[in-house]
N, C-alpha and C positions, 0 to 999 in steps of 0.2 A: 402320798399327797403331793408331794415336791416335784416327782413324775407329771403330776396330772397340771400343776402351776407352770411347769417348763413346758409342757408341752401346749400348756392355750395362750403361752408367751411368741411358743415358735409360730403357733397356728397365727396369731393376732399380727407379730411379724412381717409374715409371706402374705397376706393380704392387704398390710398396711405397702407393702414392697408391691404389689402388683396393682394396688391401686394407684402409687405413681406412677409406674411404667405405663400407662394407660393415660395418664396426666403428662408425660413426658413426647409419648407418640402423638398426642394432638397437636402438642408445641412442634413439634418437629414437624407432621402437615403445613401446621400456618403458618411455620418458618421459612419450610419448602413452597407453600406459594407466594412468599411472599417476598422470593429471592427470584423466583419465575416472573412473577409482575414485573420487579427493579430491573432483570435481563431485558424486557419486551422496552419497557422504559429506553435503555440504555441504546437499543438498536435502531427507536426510534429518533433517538439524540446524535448516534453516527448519521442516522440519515440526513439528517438539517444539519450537520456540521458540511456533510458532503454537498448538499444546496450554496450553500457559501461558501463554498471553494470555487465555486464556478462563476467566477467570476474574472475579468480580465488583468484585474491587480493582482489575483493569485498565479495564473498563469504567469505574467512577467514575471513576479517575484523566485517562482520556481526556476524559470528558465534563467534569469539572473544571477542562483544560486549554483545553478549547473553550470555557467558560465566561467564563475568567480573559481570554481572546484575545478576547472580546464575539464570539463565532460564535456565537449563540445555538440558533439552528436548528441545528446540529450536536451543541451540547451535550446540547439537549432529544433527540436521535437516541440519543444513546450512553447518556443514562439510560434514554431506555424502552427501549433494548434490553438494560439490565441487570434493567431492573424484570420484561421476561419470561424471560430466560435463567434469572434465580437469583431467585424468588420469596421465599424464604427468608430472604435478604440481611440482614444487620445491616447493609447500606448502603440500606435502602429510601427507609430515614425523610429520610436526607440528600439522596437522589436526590430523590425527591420534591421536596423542598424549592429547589433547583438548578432543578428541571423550572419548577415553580412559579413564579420568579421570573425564569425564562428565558424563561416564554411573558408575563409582564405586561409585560417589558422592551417586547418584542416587538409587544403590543398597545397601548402607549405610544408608540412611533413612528410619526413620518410614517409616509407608504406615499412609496416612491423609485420610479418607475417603471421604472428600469433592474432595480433587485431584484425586480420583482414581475413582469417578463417575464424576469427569467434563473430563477426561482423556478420558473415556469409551464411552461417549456423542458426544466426539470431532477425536474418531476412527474408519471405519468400520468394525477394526476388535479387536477393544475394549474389548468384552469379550472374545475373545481366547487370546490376550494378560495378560488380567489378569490373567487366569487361568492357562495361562503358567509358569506365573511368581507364581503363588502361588506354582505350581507340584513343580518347582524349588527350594521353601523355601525363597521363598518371604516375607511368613507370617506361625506365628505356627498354626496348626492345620494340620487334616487329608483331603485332594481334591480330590476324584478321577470319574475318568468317568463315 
């Protein structure tokens, strides 16, 4: 008799046990679409954040930042791509000015030959740029075609 009690305990149990796991696996669907929705949400929210980046306050402010950081050559990037995005800009005058003094910087310096082969690496048109800059007097010596 105590066989027959233990055993409609184990039976009673494993189906009280498998009717949760079946209550457990639905949750975990509606869990699962419901972290799918929030992802879709989420990509939708980078996207409108990236709508408002593009704006000419952001550009200066990056290029600005590039500036203050001595990246020069990033800096001088983020204003001429504010100087064509928004022509119009009440930030022309400033950009300009930034560009301006981020290429003298730039033409005041040695040449580092480590920058000037990760430069060339990171251009496709890398070697006419150097050697334009060399015809220039970038560097001493004699360049020619």
């Amino acid at each position: 008799m105590n066989r027959l009690i233990i055993a409609k305990a184990w039976l009673i149990m494993i189906v009280v046990s498998f009717l949760l796991s079946s209550c457990n696996k639905e949750k975990i669907t509606e869990q699962e679409r419901i972290i799918e929705d929030l992802n879709s949400q989420i990509l939708l929210l980078k996207a409108e954040i990236d709508i408002f980046k593009e704006t000419d306050q952001y550009y200066y402010q990056s290029g600005t930042d590039e500036f203050i950081n001595k990246n020069y050559k990033s800096a001088i990037d983020w204003m001429n791509n504010l100087i064509i995005k928004f022509p119009t800009s009440e930030l022309l005058i400033y950009a300009e000015k930034i560009k301006d003094v981020s290429l003298k910087i730039l033409k005041s310096r040695p040449i580092d030959a480590s920058e000037l082969l990760k430069e060339m690496s990171q251009s496709t048109q890398g070697l006419e740029e150097v050697l334009e800059f060399i015809r220039k007097g970038g560097l001493s010596g004699d360049i020619s075609d």
